[in-house]
C-alpha positions in Angstrom: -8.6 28.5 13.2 -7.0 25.7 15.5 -10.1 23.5 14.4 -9.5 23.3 10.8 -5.6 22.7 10.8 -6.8 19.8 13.7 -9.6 18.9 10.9 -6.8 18.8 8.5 -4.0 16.6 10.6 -6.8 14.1 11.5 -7.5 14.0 7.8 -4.0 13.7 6.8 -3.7 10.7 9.0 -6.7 9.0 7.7 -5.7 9.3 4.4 -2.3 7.9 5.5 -3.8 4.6 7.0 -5.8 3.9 4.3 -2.8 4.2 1.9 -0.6 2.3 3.8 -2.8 -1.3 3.2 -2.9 -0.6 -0.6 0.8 0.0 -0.9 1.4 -3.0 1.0 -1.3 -5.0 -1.5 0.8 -3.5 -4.2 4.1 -4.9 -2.7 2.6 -8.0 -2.0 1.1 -8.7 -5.4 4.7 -7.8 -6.8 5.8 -10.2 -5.2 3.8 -12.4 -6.0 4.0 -12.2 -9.4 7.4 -12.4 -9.5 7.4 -15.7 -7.9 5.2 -16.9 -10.1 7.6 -16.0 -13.1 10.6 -17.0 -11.4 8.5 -20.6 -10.6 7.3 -20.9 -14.0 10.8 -20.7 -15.7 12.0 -23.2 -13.0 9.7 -25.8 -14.0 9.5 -24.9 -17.9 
């Protein structure tokens, strides 16, 4: 029974570090983008 919540935590974890690069793609490509707009009216 131990061995499947352990299964589970490791799991959970993995999940988590692979989640944790996307948001921060995510963020980063907000960002981004928003400079680019913000530049764009600038030199308009």
């Amino acid at each position: 029974m131990a061995h499947i919540i352990e299964m589970l935590c490791v799991k959970r974890k993995l999940s988590t570090l692979l989640s944790v690069p996307f948001h921060l793609m995510l963020f980063l490509r907000g960002i981004f983008s928003s400079v680019i707009m913000y530049s764009k009216s600038l030199f308009s």
